[in-house]
N, C-alpha and C positions, 0 to 999 in steps of 0.2 A: 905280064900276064895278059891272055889276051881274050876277047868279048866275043864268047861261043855266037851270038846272035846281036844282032841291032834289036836300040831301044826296046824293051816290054811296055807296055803303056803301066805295067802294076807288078812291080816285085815282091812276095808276100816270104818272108822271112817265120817260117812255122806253119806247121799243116794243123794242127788243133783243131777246135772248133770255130773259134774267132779265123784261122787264116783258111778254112776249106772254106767257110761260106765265104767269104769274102770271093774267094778264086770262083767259086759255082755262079755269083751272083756279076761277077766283071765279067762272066764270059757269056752268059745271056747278055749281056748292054752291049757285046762286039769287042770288049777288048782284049786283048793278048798279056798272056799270064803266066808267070813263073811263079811255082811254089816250090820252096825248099824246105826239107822236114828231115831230123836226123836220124830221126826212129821211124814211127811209124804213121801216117797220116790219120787223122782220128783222136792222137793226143793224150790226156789225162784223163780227157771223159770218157773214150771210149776202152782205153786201154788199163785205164790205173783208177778211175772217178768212178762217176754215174752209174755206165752198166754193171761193171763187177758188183760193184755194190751195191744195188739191188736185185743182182742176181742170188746174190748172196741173201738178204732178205727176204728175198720169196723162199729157196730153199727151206729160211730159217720160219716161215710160216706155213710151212708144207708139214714141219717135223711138230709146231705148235697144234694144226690141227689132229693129226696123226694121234698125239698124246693123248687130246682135251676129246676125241671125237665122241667119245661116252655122252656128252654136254647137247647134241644133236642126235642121240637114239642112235650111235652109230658105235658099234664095238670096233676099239682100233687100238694097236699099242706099237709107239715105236722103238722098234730094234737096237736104233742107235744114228747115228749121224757117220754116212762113208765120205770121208773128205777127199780122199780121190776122186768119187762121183759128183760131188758137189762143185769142186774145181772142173772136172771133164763138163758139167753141164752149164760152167759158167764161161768156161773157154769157149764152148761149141756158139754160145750165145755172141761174144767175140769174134769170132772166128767168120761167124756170119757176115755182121755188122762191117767188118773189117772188107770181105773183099765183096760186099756192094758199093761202098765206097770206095775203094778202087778201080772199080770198076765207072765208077761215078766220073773221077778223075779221067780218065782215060775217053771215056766217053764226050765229055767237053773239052779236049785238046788243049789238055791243060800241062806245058811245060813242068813235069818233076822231076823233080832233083832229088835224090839221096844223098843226105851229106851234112855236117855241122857247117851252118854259113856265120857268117860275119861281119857287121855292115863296117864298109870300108870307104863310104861319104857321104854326103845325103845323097846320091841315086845308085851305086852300086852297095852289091852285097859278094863277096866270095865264098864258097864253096868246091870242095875237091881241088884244090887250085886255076878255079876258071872263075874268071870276075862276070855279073848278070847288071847288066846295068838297064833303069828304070827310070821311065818318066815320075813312077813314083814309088815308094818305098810305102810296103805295112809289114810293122814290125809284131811279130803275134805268138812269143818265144813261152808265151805258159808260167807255170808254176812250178814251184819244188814241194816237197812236207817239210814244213821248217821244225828245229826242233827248240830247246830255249839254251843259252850258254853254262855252258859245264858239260851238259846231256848228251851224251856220247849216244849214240846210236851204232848197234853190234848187229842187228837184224839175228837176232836170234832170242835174247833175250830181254832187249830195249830195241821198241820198232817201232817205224811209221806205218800208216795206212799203207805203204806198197808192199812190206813184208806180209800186211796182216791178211791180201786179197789172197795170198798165194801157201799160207801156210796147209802142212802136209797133214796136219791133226787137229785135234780139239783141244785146247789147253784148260787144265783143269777151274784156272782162275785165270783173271785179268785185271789189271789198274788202265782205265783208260784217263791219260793224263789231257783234262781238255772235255768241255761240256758241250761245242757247240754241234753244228749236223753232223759232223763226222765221227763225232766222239758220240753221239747217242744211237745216230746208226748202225755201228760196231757193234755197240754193249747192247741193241736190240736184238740183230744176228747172233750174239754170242749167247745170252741168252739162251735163245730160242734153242740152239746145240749142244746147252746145259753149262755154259761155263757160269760161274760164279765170279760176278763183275763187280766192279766200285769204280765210279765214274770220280774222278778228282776236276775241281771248276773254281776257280779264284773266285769268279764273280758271283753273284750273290743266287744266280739261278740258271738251271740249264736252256738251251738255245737260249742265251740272254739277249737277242735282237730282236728277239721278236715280244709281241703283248704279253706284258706280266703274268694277261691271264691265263695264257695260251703254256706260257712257261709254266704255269703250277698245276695247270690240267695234267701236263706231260708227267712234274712230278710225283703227281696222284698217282698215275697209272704205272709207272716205273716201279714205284715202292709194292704195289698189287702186284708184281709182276718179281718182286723183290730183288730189282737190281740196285746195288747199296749207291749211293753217292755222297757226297761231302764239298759243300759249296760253300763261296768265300773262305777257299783254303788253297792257300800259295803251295807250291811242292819248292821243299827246299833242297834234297839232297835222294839220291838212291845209290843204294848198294845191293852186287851182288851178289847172293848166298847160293849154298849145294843144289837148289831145289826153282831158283828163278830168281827173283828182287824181294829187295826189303825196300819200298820207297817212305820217307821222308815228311813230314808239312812242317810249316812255320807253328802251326800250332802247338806243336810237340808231338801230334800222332806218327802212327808209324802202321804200315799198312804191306803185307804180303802179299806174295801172289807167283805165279807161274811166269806172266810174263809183263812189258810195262808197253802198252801202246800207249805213244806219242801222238797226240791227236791237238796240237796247238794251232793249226792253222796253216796257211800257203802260202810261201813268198816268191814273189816274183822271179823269174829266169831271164836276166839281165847283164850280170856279171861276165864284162873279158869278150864282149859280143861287140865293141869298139861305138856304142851307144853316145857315151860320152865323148869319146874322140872325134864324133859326128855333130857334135856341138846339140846335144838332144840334152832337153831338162830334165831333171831327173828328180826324186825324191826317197830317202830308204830302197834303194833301188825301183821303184815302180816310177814307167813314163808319165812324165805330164802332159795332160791333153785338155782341151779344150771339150764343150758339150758337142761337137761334130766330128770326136775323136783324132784332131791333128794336135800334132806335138806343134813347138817352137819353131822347128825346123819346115820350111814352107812344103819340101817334099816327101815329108817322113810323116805316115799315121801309124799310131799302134791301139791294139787291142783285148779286150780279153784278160786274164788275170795278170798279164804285163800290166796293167791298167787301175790306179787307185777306185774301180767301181766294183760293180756284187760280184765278187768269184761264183758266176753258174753260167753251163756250158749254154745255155737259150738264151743270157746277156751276149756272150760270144759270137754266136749267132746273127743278133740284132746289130751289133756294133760292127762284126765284118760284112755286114747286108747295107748298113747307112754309108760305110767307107766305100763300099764296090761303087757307090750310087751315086756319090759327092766326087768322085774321081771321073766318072763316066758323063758329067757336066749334069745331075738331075739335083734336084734340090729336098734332099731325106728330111725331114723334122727329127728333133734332136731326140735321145730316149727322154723318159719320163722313169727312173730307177725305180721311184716310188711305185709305177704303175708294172713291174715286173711280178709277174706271182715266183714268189718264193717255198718249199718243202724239205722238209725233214722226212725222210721215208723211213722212221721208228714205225712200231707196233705202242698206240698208235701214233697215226701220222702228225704232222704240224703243218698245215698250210696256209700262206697269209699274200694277202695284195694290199697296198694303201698303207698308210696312215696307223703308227699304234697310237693308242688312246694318249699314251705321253707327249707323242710328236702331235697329235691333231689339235690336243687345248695348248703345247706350247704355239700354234700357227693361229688357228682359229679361237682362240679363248673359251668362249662356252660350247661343247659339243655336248648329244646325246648319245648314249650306248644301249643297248638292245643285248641279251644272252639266248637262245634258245639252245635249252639240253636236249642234246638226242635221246636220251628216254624218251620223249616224246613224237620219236621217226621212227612208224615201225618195221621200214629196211634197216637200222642201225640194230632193233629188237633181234629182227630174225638174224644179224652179224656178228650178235652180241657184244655191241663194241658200245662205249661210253665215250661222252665228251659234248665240245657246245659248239657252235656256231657264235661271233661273237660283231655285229655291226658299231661300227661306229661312223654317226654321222654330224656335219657341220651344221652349225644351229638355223634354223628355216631353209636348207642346205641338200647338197646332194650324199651321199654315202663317201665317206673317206677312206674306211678301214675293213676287212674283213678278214677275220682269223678264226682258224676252223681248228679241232682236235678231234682226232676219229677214223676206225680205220680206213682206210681207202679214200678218205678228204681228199685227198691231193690231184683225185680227180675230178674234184668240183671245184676248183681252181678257176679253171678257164672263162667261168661262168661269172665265176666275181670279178675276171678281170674286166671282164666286158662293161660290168657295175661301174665300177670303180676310173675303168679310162672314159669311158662315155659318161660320166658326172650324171648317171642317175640318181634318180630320189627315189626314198623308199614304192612312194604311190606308184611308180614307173614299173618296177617290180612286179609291187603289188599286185599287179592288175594283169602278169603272166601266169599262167596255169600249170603248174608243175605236175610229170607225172607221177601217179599212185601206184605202187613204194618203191620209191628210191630215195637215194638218201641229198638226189636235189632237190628233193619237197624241204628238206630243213632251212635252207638258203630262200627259196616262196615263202616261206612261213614265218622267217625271221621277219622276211620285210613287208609281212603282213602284218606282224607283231607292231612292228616300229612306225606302220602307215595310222596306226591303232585301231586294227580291223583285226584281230589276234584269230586264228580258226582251233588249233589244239592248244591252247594256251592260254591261260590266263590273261587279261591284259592289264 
């Protein structure tokens, strides 16, 4: 077989999130880039992840307010939910995204390939039958929807999240098997288009990673919202009957529905890609890497959900932006996970940076915590959305934790991250002027609360 080109300074094996930037970001520093992708460049997030599923979300808060709009002086009733139009308006959003980023590629003369590659040493990788060989290899091959063993997957009436972006109707019910963002996202969208959910969660509480407190906010409002759930409950078996599933618990329940989305989680795309033949470490299939993202192997980095770190497409980002930068001779600092802002894009949302209250007194011993309820933001009033703001800080210390519940939270993220990575203290906050109403006055006011200078609040 023989070597279409001399050396590439950076062979990126997956076009995803983690392997475009990475390519975006080595061809600003001057290097020469080969990206190889089987499908389509953009990956799970853009194609199967993030956008659909929040397109789908908005949709599904389009159809919420439409129903509720009486609640605002506003006479409105909805018709029904057209899932054709819903897919056409979440494609069109797709469809967009897709060929600017093509057009991206193209633009930075970035070597693409079409084609399932293969790494075939530590510096080559094959594709199409033509070997790409690389002063350095980033391996950035993504995620699958895992399912649990026995659990057949028919895509019709036991599905993953990739069945469920693309479905042609509204199913009357659903079992979403699996509590954490993907699993609450769904049953918020389904929801909102009237299907009648039951969220299935072994562990004791839904999105269980994030603050307890944050967890049982979601609860509250889930049940007001009355979508059923059942937590600390193993699925042990499903069958299927005339009408959809009969699924199963260890408990003895037994629970119906129309259809069973599979929402357990992502595992690695790893398998049969000669990973291991390349002398690459490995683990449950996911690569081992060090905090600079380099595997064992001296020329081989990988990243992104190939990668035992956060499966979110902005980790992928950051990890292919440090690898472009440490290949190009600059010296990245390593991520900080903890300081990633994390979200759940329910109705409402869940967003969190730092430290939960569990992790911060197991690190730090004595912390202090702060709640502000947004009853008392009166942009959350006019929103009509409930939930807190929730600080946790280390003792005479800077702010470690921030977890927010409420709608549209997730855009006051950014703000905490800035908290939270720059090791401010409350008074640092305190002492900025939030504007009047929005719903980042609740984020000034917590840490006005916590400076104990409280403005609507008790202190």
């Amino acid at each position: 077989m023989s070597s279409p080109t001399s050396p590439a300074d950076l062979v990126i094996l997956g076009g995803g999130s983690g392997g475009y930037a990475a390519a975006f970001r080595a061809t600003e520093l001057g290097l020469n880039v080969v990206l190889i992708e089987k499908d389509k460049v953009g990956g799970t997030c853009l194609h199967r992840g993030c956008i659909p599923t929040k397109a789908l979300l908005h949709a599904g808060e389009v159809a919420d307010l439409a129903r509720e709009g009486e609640q605002f002086g506003v006479k409105t009733s909805l018709a029904g939910i057209d899932m054709d139009g819903v897919n056409a308006y979440k494609d069109g959003v797709i469809s967009k995204l897709y060929k600017g980023l093509q057009g991206l590629v193209k633009a930075r003369k970035i070597t693409y390939v079409e084609g399932e590659g293969r790494l075939t040493s530590p510096t080559t990788v094959e594709v199409n039958g033509q070997t790409y060989e690389g002063k350095h290899i980033l391996l950035a091959t993504g995620s699958y929807a895992r399912s649990l063993p026995g659990l057949e997957i028919d895509g019709k009436k036991i599905i993953t999240s990739d069945h469920a972006l693309n479905l042609d109707r509204v199913p009357a019910s659903a079992i979403i098997l699996g509590g954490g963002v993907i699993g609450c996202e769904f049953a918020s969208a389904w929801k909102s288009f009237g299907v009648d959910v039951t969220i299935v969660e072994a562990l004791p509480h839904l999105v269980p990673l994030e603050d307890e407190s944050s967890s049982k906010l979601l609860e509250r409002a889930f049940r007001r919202r009355k979508i059923a759930f059942e937590l600390g409950s193993r699925f042990s078996g499903v069958q299927e009957t005339e009408n959809g599933v009969k699924v199963s618990l260890e408990n003895g329940k037994e629970i119906e529905a129309e259809l069973l989305l599979v929402a357990v989680g992502r595992g690695p795309v790893s398998q049969g890609l000669g990973y291991e033949e390349a002398g690459v470490a490995m683990d449950r299939g996911y690569v081992l890497v060090d905090e600079y993202c380099r595997t064992n192997v001296p020329t081989i980095s990988a990243v992104g959900d190939l990668i035992p770190t956060l499966q979110l497409a902005h980790v992928g980002f950051g990890e292919g932006i440090l690898v472009a930068e440490r290949v190009a001779g600059l010296d990245p600092a390593p991520i900080d996970y903890a300081g990633v802002p994390r979200i759940t894009y329910s109705d409402p949302e869940v967003a969190s940076v730092g430290l939960t209250e569990a992790q911060a007194k197991e690190r730090y011993g004595q912390v202090s915590t702060l709640t502000y309820d947004l009853a008392g933001n009166g942009r959350s009033q006019i929103l009509k959305t409930t939930g807190a703001v929730k600080l946790i800080q280390a003792e005479d210390g800077p702010v470690v934790g921030i977890h927010m519940v409420g709608s549209r939270v997730g855009e006051l993220i950014a703000e905490a991250q800035l908290i939270y990575n720059w090791e401010a203290e409350a008074d640092d906050v305190a002492s900025l002027i939030h504007p009047h109403p929005t719903q980042s006055e609740a984020l000034g006011e917590a840490h006005l609360a916590l400076a104990g200078k409280p403005l609507h609040v008790h202190g």
